[in-house]
C-alpha positions in Angstrom: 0.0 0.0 0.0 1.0 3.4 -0.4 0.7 6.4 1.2 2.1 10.0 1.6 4.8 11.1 4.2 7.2 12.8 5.4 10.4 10.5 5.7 14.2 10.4 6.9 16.8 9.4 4.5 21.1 9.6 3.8 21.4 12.7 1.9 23.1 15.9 2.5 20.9 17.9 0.4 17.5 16.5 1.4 17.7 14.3 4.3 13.9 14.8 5.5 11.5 15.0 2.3 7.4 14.7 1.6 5.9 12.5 -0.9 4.6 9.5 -2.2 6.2 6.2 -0.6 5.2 2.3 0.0 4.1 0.9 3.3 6.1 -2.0 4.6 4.1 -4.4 7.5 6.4 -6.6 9.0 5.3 -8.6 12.3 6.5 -6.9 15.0 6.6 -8.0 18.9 5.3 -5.4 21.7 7.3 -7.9 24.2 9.5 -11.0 24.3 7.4 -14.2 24.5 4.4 -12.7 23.3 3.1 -13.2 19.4 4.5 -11.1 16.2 1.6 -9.4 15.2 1.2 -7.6 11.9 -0.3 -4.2 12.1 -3.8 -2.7 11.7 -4.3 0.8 9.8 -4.3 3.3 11.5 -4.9 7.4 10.0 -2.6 9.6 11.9 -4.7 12.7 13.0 -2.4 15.0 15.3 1.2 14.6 14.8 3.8 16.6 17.4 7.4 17.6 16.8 10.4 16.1 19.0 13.5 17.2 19.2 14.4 13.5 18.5 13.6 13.9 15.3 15.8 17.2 14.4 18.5 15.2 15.6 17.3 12.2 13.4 17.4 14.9 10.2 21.2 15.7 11.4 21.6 11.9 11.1 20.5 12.1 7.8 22.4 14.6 6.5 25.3 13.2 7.8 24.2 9.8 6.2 24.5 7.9 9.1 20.8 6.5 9.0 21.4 2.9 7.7 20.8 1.8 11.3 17.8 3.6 11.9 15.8 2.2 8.7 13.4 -0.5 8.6 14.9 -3.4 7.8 15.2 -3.8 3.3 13.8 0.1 3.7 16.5 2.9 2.5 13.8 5.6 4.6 12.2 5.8 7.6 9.1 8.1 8.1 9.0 10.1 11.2 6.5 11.5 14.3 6.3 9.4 17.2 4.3 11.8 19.1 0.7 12.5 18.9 -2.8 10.7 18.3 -4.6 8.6 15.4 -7.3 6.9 14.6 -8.1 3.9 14.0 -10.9 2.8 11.9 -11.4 -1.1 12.5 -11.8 0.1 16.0 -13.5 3.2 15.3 -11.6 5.0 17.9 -9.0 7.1 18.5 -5.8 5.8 20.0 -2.1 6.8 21.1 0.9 4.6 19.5 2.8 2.5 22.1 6.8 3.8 20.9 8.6 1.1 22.1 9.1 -2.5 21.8 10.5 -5.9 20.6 12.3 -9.2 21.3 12.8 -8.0 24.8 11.1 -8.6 28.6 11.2 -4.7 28.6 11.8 -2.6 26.2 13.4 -0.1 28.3 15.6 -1.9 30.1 16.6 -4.1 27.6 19.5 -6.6 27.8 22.8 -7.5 25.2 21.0 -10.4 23.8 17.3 -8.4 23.3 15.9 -6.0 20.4 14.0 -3.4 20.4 12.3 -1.0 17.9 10.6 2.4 17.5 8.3 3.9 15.7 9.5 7.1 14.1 13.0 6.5 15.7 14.5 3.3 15.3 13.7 0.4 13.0 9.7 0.9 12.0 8.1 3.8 10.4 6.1 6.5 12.4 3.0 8.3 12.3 3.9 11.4 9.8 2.0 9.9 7.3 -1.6 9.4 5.6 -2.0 6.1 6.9 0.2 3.8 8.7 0.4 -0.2 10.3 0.6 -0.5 14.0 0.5 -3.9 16.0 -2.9 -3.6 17.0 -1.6 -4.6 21.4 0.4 -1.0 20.7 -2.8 1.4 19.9 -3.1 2.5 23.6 -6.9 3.3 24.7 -7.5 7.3 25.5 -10.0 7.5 28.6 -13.5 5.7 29.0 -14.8 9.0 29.3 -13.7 9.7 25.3 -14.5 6.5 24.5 -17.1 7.6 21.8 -16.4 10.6 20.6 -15.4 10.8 16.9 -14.1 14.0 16.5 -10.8 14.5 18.9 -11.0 18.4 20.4 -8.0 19.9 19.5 -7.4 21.3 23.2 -7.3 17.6 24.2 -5.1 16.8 21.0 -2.6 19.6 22.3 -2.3 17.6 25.7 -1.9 14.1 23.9 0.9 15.1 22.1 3.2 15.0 25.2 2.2 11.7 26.2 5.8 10.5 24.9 7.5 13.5 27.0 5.5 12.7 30.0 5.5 9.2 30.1 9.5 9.3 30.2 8.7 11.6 33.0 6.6 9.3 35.0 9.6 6.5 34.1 12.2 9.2 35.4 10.7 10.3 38.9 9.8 6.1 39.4 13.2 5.3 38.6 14.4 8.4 41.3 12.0 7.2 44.2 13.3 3.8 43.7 17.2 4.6 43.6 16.5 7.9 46.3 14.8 5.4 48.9 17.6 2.8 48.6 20.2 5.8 49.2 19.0 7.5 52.0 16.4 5.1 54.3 19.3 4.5 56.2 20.2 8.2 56.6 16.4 8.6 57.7 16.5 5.7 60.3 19.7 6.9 61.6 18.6 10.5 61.7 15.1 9.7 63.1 15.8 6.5 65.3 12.7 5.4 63.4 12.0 1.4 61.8 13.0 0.8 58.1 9.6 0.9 57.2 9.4 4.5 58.3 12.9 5.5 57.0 12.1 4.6 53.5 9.0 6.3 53.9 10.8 9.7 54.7 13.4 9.1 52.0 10.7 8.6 49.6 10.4 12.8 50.2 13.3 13.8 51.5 15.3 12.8 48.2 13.1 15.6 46.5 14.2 18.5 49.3 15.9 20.5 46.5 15.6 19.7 43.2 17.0 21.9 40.5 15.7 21.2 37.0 18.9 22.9 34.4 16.9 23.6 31.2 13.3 24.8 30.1 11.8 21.9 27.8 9.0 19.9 27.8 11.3 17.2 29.8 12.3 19.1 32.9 8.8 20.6 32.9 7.0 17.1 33.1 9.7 15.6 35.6 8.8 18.8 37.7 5.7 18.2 37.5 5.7 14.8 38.5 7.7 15.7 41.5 5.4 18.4 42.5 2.5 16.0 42.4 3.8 13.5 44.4 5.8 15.2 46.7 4.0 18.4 47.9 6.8 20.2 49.9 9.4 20.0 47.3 11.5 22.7 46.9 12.3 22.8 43.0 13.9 25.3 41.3 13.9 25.9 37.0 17.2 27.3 35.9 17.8 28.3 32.1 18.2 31.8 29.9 14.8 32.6 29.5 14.3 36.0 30.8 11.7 35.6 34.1 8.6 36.8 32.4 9.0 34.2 29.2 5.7 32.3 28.9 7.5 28.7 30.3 8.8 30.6 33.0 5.5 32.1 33.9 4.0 28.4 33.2 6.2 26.3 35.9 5.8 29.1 38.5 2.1 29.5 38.6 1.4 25.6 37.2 4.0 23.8 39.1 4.5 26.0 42.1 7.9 26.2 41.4 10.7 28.5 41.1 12.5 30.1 38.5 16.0 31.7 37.6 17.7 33.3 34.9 21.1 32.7 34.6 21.3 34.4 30.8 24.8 36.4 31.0 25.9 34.9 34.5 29.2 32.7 34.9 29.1 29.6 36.1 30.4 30.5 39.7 27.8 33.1 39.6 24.9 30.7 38.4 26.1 28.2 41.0 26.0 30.3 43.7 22.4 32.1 42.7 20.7 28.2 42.6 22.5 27.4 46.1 21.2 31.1 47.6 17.7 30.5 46.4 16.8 26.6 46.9 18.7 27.5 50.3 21.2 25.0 50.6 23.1 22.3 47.9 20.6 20.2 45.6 19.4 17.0 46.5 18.6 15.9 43.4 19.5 17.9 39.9 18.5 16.9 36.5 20.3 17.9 33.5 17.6 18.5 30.5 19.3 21.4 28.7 21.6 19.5 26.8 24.4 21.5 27.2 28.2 21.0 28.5 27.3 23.7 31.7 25.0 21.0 33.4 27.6 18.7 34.8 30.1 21.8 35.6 27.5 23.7 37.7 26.4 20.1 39.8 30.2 18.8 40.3 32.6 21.3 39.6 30.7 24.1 41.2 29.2 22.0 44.0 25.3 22.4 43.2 24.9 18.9 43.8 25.0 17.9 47.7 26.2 14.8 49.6 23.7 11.6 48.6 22.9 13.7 45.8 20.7 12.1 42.5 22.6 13.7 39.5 19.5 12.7 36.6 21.5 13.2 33.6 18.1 13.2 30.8 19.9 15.3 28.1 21.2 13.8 24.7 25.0 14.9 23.6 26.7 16.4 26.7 29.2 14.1 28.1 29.1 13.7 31.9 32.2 14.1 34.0 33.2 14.6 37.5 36.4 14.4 40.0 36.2 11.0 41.6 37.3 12.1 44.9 34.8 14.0 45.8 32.0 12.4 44.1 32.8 9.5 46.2 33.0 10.9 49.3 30.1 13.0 48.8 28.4 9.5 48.2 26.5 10.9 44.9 24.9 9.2 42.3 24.6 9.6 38.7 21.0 8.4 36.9 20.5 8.1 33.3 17.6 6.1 31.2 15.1 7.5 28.8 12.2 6.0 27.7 9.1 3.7 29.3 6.7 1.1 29.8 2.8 0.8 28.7 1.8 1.4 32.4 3.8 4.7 32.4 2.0 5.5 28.6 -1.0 5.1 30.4 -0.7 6.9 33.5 0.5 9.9 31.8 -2.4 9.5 29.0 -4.6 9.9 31.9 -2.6 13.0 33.6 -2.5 14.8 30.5 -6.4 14.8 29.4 -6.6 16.5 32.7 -3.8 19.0 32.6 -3.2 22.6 31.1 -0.3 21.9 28.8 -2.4 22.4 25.6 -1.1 25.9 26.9 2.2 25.4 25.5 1.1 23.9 21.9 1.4 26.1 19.1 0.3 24.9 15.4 1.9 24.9 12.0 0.0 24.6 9.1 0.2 21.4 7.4 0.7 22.7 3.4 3.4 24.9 4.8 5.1 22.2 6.4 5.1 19.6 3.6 6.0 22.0 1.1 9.2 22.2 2.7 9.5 20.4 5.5 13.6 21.2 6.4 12.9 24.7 6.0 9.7 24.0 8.5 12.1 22.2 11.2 15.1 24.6 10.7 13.5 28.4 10.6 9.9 27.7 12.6 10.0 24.2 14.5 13.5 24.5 16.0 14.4 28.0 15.6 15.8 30.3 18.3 12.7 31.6 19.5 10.3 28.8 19.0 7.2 27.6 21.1 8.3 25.0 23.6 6.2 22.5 21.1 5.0 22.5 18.1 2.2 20.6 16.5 0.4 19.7 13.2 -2.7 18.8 12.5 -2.5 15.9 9.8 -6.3 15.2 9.5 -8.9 17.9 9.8 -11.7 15.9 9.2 -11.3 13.9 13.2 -10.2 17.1 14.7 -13.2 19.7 16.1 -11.4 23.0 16.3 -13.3 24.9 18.7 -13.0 22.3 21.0 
């Protein structure tokens, strides 16, 4: 079958293009010892933008692809983010990303595989129409169980269910590793049980937090802290001047704080997070992808003793002085990614949320027409909304809805 699409491929001129390509189905697995399935159709309605995929285009200019492409396929078509419909079904439905030969896709092992749609090894939803195994079309709430036009407020909010389900993966995996590192300070502390140790670790790992960078990542990992641990101190840093609409949107959303550190050094910006959060971070997570993150938690001493260090940006390479670190007892955290159950749980938080807030639209004839131009001057531009969307398919979307 074919269909139209936008789609990755090795070239230096036009690594991401829009047009006319074939459909491959191949049986895929959602998870080791359960059946290959071949897909269903689904129609891709609401597509969102990831920075993933920017970075996919800089592959593909590069021409370093090859590993990325469904297998026999010299292309792979894009999106992972957003909401389709699917008509055997009649419902709508949010794609499952990951999965394959493997217990958990997230955690996989040497001797597993995985794949993911619009990323890694099977094509994604920036397309006309599309094959999904059907046990990978997550459900949206019973409560839109019938409706058969999506309103695009609630499409804006769907679109981070990728973003926010790593989120949900992130503060689990921090509770889990924060407990095991500090019950014992607790019991000591409080001459309490184990029981009630881990209990106060569960919060007391999430004193300070400082979230280094402005995206949707730190903002849904704040915001999983702050609903799960009320008296959280947590503290945005990044260069966006104090009145900048994501700035204005963690303070009054998250009940957070925020600081500019546009023009300060790094002693300076060190020394402003330790003045406000009043005393060294307990946990810090890294989401701004630069070089500065691991400087301002190590070498400036951000980062305090049985410290998390939650390193969730791609590129920057993570270093610190060993002597200190291991004194200090710290502990560096890094996975991205998550299970069906976290898909879920943030499907659910999201339909309830304000983040269509942050969504802004481009049109879809201006972004096919020329879709590098589209990533490179609107999508990813200096300046740009914190995420941008596209509607693919009018006629399932209500607008004033």
């Amino acid at each position: 079958m074919k269909t139209k699409a936008t789609y990755f491929q090795n070239s230096k001129e036009k690594p991401l293009c829009y047009g006319e390509i074939n459909l491959i189905n191949p049986p895929r697995k959602r998870l080791r010892n359960q059946p290959e399935k071949t897909g269903i159709e689904a129609l891709p309605v609401f597509c969102g933008f990831c920075g993933t995929d920017f970075e996919l285009m800089k592959m593909g200019r590069r021409e370093e692809l090859c590993a990325k492409f469904p297998k026999g396929e010299n292309r792979l078509i894009n999106g992972h983010e957003g909401v389709v419909w699917v008509p055997d079904e009649n419902r709508f439905a949010i794609v499952l990303i990951r999965g394959g030969n493997s217990f958990d896709p997230t955690r996989f092992t040497e001797d597993e595989t995985y794949f993911e749609y619009g990323c890694d090894g099977a094509d994604g939803i920036f397309c006309d129409k599309g094959y999904f195994n059907p046990d990978m079309l997550l459900r949206l709430p019973e409560r839109y169980a019938d409706i058969k036009k999506l309103p695009l407020s609630l499409a804006k909010k769907l679109v981070f269910s990728d973003p926010y389900a790593c989120a949900v993966f992130q503060h689990e995996r921090m509770c889990d590793i924060g407990v095991a590192q500090n019950f014992r300070v607790e019991k000591a502390k409080n001459g309490c049980d184990e029981e009630t140790a881990r209990a106060l670790a569960y919060d007391s790992t999430f004193n300070r937090v400082v979230i280094f960078g402005l995206g949707t990542t730190g903002l849904f990992i704040g915001d999983q802290i702050r609903r799960n641990h009320k008296n959280a101190k947590i503290l945005f840093v990044a260069r966006s001047g104090e009145n900048s609409e994501k700035a204005v949107f963690v303070k009054e959303e998250l009940q957070s704080d925020y600081i500019s550190v546009n023009g300060f050094s790094q002693e300076e910006t060190a020394k402003a997070i330790i003045e406000r959060i009043g005393g060294n971070a307990t946990v810090f997570i890294g989401t701004s992808g630069t070089e500065i993150e691991h400087r301002i938690a190590f070498e400036h001493g951000v980062l305090g003793c049985n410290g998390i260090y939650n390193s969730f940006s791609l590129g920057p390479k993570v270093s610190f002085d060993s002597m200190p670190f291991g004194f200090k007892n710290q502990i560096i955290l890094a996975s991205i990614n998550f299970t069906q159950a976290h898909m879920e749980e943030a499907i659910e938080i999201l339909c309830g949320s304000k983040f269509d807030k942050l969504v802004e639209l481009i049109d879809k004839e201006e972004f096919i027409n020329d879709p590098i131009y589209s990533y490179e001057n609107k999508i990813y531009s200096k300046g740009a909304p914190l995420k941008t969307a596209v509607i693919w398919n009018s006629e399932y979307i209500d607008p004033e809805a």
